[in-house]
C-alpha positions in Angstrom: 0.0 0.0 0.0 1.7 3.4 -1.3 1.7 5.9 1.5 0.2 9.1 1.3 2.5 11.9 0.0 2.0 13.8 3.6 3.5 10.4 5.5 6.8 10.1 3.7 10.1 9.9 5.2 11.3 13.3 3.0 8.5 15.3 4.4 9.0 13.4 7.9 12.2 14.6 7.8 11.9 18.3 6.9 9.7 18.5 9.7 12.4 17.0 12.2 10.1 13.8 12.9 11.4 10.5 13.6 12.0 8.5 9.6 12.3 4.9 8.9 15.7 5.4 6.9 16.9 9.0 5.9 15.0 10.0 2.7 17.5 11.2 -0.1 17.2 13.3 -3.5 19.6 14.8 -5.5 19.9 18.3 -7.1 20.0 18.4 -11.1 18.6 14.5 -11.0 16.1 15.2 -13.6 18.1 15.3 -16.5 21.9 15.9 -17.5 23.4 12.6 -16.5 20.7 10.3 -17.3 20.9 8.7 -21.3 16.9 8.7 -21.2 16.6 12.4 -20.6 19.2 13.5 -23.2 17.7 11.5 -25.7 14.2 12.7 -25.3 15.7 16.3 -25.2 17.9 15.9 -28.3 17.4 18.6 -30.4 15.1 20.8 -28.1 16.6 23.9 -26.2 16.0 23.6 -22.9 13.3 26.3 -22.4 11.1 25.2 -24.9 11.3 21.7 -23.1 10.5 23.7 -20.0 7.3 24.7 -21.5 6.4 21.4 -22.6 4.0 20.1 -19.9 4.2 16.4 -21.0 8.2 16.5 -21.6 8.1 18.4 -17.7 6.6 15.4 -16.4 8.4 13.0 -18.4 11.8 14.2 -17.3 10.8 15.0 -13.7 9.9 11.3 -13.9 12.6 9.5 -15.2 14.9 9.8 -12.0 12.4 8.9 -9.4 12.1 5.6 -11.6 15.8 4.9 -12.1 17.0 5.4 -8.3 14.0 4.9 -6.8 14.7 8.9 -4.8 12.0 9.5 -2.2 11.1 13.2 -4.1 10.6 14.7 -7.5 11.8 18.1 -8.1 10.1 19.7 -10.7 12.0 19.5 -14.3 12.6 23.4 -14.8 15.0 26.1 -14.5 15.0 29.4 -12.5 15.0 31.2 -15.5 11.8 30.2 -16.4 9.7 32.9 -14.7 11.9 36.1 -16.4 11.5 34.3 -19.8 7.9 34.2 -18.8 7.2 37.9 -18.0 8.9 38.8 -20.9 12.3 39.3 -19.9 15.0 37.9 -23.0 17.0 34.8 -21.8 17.9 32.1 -23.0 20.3 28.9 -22.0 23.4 28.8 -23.9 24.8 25.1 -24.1 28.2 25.3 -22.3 27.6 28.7 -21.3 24.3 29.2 -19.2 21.9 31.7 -18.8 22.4 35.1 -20.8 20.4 38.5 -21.0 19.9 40.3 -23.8 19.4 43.5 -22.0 21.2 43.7 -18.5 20.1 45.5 -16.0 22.3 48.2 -15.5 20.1 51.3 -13.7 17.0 51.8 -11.9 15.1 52.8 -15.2 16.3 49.3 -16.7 13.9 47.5 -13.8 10.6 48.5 -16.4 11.2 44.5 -17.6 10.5 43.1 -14.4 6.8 42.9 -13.6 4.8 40.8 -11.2 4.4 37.1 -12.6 0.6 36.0 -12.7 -0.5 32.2 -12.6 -1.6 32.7 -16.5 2.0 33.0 -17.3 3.1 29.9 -16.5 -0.3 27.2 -17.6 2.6 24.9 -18.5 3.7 24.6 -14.5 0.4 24.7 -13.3 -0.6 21.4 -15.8 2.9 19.9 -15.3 2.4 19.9 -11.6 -1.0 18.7 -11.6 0.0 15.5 -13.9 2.6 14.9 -11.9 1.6 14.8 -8.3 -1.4 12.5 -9.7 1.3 10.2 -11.0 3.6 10.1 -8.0 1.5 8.8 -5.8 3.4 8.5 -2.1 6.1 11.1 -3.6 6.5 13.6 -2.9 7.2 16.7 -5.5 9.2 19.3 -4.7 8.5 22.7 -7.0 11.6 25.3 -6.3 12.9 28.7 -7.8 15.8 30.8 -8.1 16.9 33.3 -5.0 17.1 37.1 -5.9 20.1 37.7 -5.4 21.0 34.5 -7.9 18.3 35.9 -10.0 20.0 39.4 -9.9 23.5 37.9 -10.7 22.5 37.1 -14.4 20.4 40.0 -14.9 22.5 42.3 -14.3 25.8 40.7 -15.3 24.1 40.0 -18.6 24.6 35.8 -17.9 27.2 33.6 -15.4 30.1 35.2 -13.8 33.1 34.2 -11.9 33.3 37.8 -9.8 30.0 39.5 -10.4 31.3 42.3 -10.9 28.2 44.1 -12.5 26.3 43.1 -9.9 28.1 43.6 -6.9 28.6 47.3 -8.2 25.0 47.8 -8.3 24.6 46.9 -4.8 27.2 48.9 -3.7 26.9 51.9 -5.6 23.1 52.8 -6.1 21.4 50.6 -3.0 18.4 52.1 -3.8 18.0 50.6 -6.9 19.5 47.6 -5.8 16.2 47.5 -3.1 14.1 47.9 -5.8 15.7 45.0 -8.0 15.4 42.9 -4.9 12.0 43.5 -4.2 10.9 42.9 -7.9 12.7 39.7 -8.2 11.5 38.3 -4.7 8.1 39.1 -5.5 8.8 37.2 -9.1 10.0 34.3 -6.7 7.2 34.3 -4.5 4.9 33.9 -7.6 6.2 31.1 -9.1 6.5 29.2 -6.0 3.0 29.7 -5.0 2.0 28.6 -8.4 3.4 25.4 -7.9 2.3 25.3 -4.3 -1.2 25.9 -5.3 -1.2 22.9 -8.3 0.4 20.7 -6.2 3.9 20.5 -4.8 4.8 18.9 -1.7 8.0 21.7 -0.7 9.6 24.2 -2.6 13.3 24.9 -2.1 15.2 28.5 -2.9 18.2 28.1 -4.9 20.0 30.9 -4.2 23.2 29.6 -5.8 25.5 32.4 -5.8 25.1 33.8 -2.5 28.2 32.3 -1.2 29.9 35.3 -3.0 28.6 37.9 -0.2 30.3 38.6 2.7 28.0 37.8 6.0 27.3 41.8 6.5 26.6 42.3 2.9 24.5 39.2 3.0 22.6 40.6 6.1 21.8 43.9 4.5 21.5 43.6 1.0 19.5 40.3 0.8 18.3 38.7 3.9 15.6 41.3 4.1 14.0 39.6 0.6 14.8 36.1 1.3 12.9 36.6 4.5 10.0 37.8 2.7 9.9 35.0 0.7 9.7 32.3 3.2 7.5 34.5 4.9 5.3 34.6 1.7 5.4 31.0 1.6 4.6 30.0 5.3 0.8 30.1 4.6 1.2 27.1 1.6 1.4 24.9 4.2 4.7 22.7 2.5 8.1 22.6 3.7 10.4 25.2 2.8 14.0 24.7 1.7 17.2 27.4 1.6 20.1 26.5 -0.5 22.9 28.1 -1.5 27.2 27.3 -2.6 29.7 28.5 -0.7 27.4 29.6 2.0 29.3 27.8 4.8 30.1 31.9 6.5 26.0 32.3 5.7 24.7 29.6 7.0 23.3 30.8 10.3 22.0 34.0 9.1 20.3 31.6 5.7 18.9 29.7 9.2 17.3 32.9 10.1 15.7 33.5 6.6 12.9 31.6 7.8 13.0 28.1 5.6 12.2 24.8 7.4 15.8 23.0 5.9 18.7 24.8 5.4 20.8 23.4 2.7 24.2 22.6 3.1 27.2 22.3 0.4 30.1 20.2 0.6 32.5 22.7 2.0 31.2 22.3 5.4 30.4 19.3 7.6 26.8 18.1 8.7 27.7 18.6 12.0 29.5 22.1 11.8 26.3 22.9 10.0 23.9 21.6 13.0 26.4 23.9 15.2 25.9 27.5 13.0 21.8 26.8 12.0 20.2 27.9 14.5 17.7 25.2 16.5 14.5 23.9 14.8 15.9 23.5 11.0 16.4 20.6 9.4 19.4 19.8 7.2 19.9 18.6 3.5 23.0 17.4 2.4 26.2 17.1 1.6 28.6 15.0 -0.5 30.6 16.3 -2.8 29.0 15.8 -6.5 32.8 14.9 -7.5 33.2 12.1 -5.5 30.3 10.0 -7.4 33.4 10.1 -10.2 35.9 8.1 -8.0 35.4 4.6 -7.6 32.8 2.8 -4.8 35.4 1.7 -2.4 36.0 5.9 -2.2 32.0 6.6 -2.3 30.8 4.4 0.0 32.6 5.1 2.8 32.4 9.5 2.4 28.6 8.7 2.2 28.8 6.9 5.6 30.6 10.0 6.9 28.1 12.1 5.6 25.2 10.5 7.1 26.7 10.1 10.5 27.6 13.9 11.1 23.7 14.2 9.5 22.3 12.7 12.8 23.7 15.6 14.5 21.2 17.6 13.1 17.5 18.0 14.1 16.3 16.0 11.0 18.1 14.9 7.7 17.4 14.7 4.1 20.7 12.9 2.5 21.6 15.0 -1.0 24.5 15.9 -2.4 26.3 19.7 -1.5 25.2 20.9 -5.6 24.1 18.7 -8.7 24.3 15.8 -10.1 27.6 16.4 -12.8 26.6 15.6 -16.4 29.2 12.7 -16.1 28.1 10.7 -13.3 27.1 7.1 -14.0 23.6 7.1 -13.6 24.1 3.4 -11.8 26.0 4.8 -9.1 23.2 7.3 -8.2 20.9 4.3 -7.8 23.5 2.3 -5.9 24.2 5.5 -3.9 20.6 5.6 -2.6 20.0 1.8 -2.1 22.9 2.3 0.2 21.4 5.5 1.9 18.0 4.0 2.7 19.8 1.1 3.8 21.6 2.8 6.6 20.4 2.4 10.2 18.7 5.8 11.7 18.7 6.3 15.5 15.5 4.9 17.1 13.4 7.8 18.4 
């Protein structure tokens, strides 16, 4: 008898209750590394397969058959919502997002308008489908941080130093508030769309944040990332905070209001437990890089990892970013037969 999405040992464990075995997803699972996904994507750029309800499902699909993953996460990017107010973007392969239009200036922020259920019918009918189909599993539905969000904007598309963007905040703060605000509320949106059709959690991927210092962090973009868990509290679903390089930011990201705070591999599970403040859970944290080495090197770093987990309040196993394109799609599902398979402390 499948178990009701509510009962499952992901959601058990982003609300700190006791699990069976420590649930486990992984970031970038739908897609990149798996044969199935690139050959159903083969000649499609990767927005247009983002606005493909039926290929959304598909690919959300395909991992949680392969590995057997206790949660979906939603096949999309956090692009998505700019391309669909009407902001020009598009997914370079090898390169990433670009902008056709930076943002530069206050006046520049005209492009960024409030997103509205209507423009996104593909999510809406893509999360629907899919939380029919999954049964017991749980979906989770995510979007991109602001100040991620802000990075490609304004830097025109990925950057080592964000340098365009880090000289906004500095120089014109004002604008910088109002570019906040805009893209938090743009978060917020999109999030509650996929709340509202469906989705178990949601989880922030503020990616780039780990570039801040903690007092810029506190000033410039706490304030918004509040807002949005805030925003979100009424939905009712677990609410995730992640971020790379954020091991400095990690109590402050605790304060931000999410239920789990996400954890790269930089910093241990239980150095984690120590900086997030009480009541969070914690997702995490092997290095992606170590799924290239061989099993005798994996298994043993993924025993680690889910030892220091138990430190923590509650535990969702994951690895500290995504899934690289290279990764054998067989170790993934060997990597989670072996995480379920480890013994939990009895409550």
């Amino acid at each position: 008898m499948t178990l009701p999405a509510a009962d499952s040992p992901f959601l058990r464990a982003c609300r700190r209750q006791p699990v069976p075995y420590t649930p486990v997803w992984y970031m970038r699972q739908a897609g990149r590394s798996l044969p199935e996904y690139r050959a159903l994507r083969a000649g499609m750029a990767i927005l247009d397969a983002c606005s493909t309800p039926d290929l959304i499902a598909e690919i959300t699909l395909q991992p949680v058959r392969r590995y057997h993953v206790d949660a979906a996460i939603l096949f999309s990017d956090i692009v998505v919502p700019l391309r669909a107010i009407g902001v020009g973007v598009e997914i370079k392969p090898g390169i990433g997002p670009v902008v056709d239009k930076p943002i530069r200036s206050a006046h520049d922020l005209t492009q960024l308008r409030m997103l509205e259920p209507g423009d996104v019918p593909y999510v809406t009918e893509a999360v629907r489908n899919l939380t029919a189909e999954l049964g017991g599993t749980p979906l989770i539905g995510f979007a991109g941080g602001p100040f991620t969000l802000a990075s490609y904007l304004v830097d025109g598309g990925p950057s080592k130093n964000f340098e365009a963007t880090k000289s906004l905040m500095y120089s014109e703060p004002q604008a910088w508030h109002e570019l906040m605000t805009r893209l938090a509320d743009i978060t917020i949106g999109f999030l509650q769309v996929q709340a509202a059709a469906g989705a178990s959690a949601v989880q922030v991927f503020d990616s780039w944040v780990g570039t801040l210092s903690l007092e810029d962090y506190r000033r410039a973009v706490l304030p918004h990332s509040k807002r949005i868990f805030e925003a979100m509290a009424g939905a009712g679903v677990p609410r995730i905070h992640f971020g790379v390089g954020t091991g400095e930011l990690l109590g402050v990201m605790g304060e931000a209001g999410a239920d789990v705070v996400g954890v790269d591999w930089r910093v241990s599970l239980d150095e984690a437990a120590r900086r997030v403040e009480p009541g969070k859970a914690l997702q995490g944290n092997l290095d992606p890089a170590i799924l290239l080495a061989p099993w005798e090197v994996i298994e043993p770093r993924t025993l680690e990892v889910l030892e220091r987990g138990r430190t923590g309040e509650g535990h969702i196993f994951n690895l500290g970013h995504g899934v690289l394109p290279q990764t054998d799609p067989d170790v993934l599902a060997r990597l989670t037969e072996l995480v379920h398979a480890a013994p939990v402390p009895s409550s």
